[in-house]
C-alpha positions in Angstrom: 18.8 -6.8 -3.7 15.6 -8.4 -2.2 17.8 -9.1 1.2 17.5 -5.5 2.5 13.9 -6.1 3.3 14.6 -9.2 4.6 15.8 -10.9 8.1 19.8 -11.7 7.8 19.5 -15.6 6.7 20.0 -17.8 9.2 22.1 -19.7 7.4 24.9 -17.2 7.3 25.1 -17.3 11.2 24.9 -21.2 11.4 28.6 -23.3 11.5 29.8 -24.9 7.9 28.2 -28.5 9.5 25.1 -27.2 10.4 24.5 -25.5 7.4 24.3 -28.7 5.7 20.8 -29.5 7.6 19.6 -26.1 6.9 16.3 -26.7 3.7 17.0 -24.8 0.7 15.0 -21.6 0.4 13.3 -20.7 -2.3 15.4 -18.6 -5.0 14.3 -14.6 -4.9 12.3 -13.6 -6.4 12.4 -11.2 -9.7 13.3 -7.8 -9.3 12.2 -4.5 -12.0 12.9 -1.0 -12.3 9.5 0.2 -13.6 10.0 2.5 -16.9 8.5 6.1 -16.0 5.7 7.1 -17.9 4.5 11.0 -16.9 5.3 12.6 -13.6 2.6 14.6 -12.3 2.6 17.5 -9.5 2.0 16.0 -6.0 0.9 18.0 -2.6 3.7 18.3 -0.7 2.3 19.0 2.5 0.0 15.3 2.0 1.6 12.4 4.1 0.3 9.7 1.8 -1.1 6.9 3.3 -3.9 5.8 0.6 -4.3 6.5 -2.9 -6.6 4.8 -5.7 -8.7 5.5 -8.6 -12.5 4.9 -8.8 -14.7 6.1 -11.4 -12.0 8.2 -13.3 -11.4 9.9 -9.8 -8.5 9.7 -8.0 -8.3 9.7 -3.8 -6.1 9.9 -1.5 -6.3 9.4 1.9 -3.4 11.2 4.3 -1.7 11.0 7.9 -0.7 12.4 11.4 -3.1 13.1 14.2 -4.6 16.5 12.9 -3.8 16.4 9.7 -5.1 13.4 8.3 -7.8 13.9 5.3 -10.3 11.7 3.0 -9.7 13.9 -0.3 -10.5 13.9 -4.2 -7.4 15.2 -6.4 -7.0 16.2 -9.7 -4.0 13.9 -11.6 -3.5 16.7 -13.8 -2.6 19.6 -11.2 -2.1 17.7 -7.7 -4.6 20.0 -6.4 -7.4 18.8 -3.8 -11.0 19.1 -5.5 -12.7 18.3 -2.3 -12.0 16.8 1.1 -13.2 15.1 4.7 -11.3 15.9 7.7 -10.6 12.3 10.0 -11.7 12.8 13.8 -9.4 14.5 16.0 -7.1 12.4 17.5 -6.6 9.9 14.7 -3.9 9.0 12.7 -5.7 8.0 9.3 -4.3 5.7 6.7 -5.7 3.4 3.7 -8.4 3.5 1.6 -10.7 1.1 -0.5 -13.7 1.9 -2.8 -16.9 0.0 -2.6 -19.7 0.3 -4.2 -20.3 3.9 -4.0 -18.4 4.8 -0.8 -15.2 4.7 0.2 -13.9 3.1 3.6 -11.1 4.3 5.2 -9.0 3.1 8.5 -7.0 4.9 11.0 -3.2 3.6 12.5 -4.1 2.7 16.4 -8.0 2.5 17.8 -9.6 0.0 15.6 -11.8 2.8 14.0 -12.8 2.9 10.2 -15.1 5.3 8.9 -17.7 5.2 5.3 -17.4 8.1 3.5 -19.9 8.8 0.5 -18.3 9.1 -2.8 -18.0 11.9 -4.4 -19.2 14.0 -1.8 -17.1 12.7 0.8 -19.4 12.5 3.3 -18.7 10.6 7.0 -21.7 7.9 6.5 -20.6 5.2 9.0 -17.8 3.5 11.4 -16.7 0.3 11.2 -14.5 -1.7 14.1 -12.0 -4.0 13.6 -8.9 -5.2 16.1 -5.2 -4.7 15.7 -3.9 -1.9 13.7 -4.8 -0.2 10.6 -2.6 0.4 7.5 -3.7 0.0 3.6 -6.8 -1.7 2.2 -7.8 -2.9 -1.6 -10.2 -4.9 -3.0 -10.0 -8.4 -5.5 -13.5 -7.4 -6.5 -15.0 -10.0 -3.5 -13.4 -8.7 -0.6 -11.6 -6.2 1.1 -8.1 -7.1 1.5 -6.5 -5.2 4.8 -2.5 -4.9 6.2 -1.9 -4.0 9.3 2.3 -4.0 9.2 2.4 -7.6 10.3 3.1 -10.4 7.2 -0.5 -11.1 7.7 -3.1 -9.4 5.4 -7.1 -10.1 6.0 -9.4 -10.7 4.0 -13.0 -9.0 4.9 -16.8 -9.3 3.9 -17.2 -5.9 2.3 -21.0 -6.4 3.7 -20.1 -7.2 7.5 -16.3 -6.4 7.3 -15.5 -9.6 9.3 -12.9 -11.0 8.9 -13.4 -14.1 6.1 -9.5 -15.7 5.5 -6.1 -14.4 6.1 -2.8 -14.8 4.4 0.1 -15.1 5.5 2.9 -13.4 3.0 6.5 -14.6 2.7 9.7 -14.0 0.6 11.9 -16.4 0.4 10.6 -18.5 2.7 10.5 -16.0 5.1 7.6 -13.8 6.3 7.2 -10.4 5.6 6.0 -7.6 7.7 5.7 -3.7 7.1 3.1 -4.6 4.1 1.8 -0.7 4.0 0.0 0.5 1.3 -2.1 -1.7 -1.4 -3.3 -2.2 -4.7 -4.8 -4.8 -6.3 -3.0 -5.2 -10.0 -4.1 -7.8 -12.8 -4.3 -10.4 -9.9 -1.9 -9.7 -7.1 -1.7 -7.7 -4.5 1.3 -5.2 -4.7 2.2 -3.7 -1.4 4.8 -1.0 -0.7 7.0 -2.5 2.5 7.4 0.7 4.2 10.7 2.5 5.0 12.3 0.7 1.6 11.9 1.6 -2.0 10.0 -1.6 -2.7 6.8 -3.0 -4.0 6.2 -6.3 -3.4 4.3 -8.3 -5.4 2.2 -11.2 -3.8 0.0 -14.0 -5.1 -3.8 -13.9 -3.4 -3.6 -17.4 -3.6 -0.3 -18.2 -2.0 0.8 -15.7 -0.1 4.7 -16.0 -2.5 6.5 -13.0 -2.8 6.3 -13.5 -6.7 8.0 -10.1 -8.2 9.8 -7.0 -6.6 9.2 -3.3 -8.0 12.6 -1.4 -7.0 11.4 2.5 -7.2 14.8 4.0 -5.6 15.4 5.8 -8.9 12.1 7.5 -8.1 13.5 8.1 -4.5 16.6 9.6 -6.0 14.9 11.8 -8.5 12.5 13.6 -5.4 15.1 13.3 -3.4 13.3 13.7 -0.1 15.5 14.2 3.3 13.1 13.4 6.0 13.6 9.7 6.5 9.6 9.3 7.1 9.0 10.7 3.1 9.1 6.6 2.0 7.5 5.3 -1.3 3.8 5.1 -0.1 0.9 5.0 -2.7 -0.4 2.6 -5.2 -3.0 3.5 -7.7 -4.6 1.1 -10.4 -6.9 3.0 -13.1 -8.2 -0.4 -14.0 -10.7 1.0 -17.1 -7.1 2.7 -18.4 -4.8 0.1 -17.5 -2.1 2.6 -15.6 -0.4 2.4 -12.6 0.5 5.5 -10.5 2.7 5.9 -7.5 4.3 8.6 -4.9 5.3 8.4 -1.8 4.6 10.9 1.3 5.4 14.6 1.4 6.5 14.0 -2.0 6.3 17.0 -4.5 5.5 14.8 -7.5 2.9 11.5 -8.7 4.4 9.3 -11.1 2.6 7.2 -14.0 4.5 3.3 -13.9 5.1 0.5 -16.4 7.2 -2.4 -15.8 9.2 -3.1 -18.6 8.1 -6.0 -21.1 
């Protein structure tokens, strides 16, 4: 099941004799169907890019060049309690808290922006190269993905970059690492335009477990081919996991199964 989100092996393409020079790869790793605990209601109309709890609060940050928001939701209702509009011209995407802020980045530009939290006001920018796409925290640093198999690993005091690692499955590097959260110590990443979770070791890099949401997929049942799983959200005091995906019309509590 882990193969659709990877490269064809090489070793299927290689003659019988060949093959035998080929290393082994390491075996695949575990895959799950979480258990669904609650559905909630979810805004349709939000391209989910970034979502996380801080505080008892839940964010969520959205996409699309005039459309993109910083806002505060309530679980209960789906319903926006407050928000910050991006810049013009900006395609935003993840979030992080951090102390009392939130930081956010945007898809192409290099541009993030502080936000003060509740409020939600624009307090800051912050540069960085490459491109932008889903940030959490290990409680030290800013972790950062920018759709390559690389995520960084920032100073939350200079946001400069401080380590990278390189994440593989199988063996194999894997890219479109979109939106994060940090979970009882890994880093879970949905790989965008699959039903997957991934999740990685900080330490490593190892694809160590595989969260398979397609029955979530099948029960929203979304059409446009760009509503993919995209949202991770860690209550850490409460110990839940929530996830959605974008345009999708509902936010799901998670478990995997014991």
């Amino acid at each position: 099941m882990i193969r659709a989100i990877l490269p064809l092996a090489l070793a299927f393409a290689l003659p019988a004799a060949a093959q035998q020079a080929v290393p082994a790869t390491p075996a695949p790793p575990p895959v799950q169907k979480p258990d669904l605990v609650r559905a909630y209601p979810h805004d349709t109309t939000a391209f989910t890019e970034g979502l996380l709890i801080a505080d008892g609060a839940m964010y969520e940050s959205t996409g699309r060049e005039g459309q993109s928001l910083i806002r505060q939701v309530d679980l209960a209702t789906g319903k926006t309690l407050r928000h910050a509009t991006v810049p013009d011209g900006l395609f935003g995407e993840g979030i992080v808290a951090w102390g009392k802020e939130l930081r956010s980045v945007t898809w192409h530009g290099g541009r993030g922006f502080r936000w003060s939290r509740p409020a939600l006001k624009r307090t800051g920018e912050w540069r960085y190269e490459g491109e932008g796409w889903a940030m959490t925290d290990n409680g030290r640093q800013i972790i950062l993905s920018d759709g390559t198999p690389r995520l960084r690993f920032l100073d939350p005091v200079t946001m400069k970059v401080a380590r990278t690692l390189d994440v593989t499955v199988e063996g194999r590097p894997l890219k479109n690492l979109n939106e994060l959260e940090y979970i009882d110590g890994q880093i879970w990443a949905n790989v965008w335009m699959t039903p997957y979770i991934v999740r990685i070791d900080p330490g490593t890099g190892v694809v160590a477990g595989v969260v398979d949401l397609s029955d979530l997929v099948a029960r929203v049942g979304m059409t446009d081919r760009d509503s993919v799983p995209n949202g991770i959200a860690f209550d850490r005091v409460k110990h839940r996991i929530y996830v959605t995906g974008k345009n999708w019309p509902e936010l799901f509590e998670i478990r995997l199964p014991r």
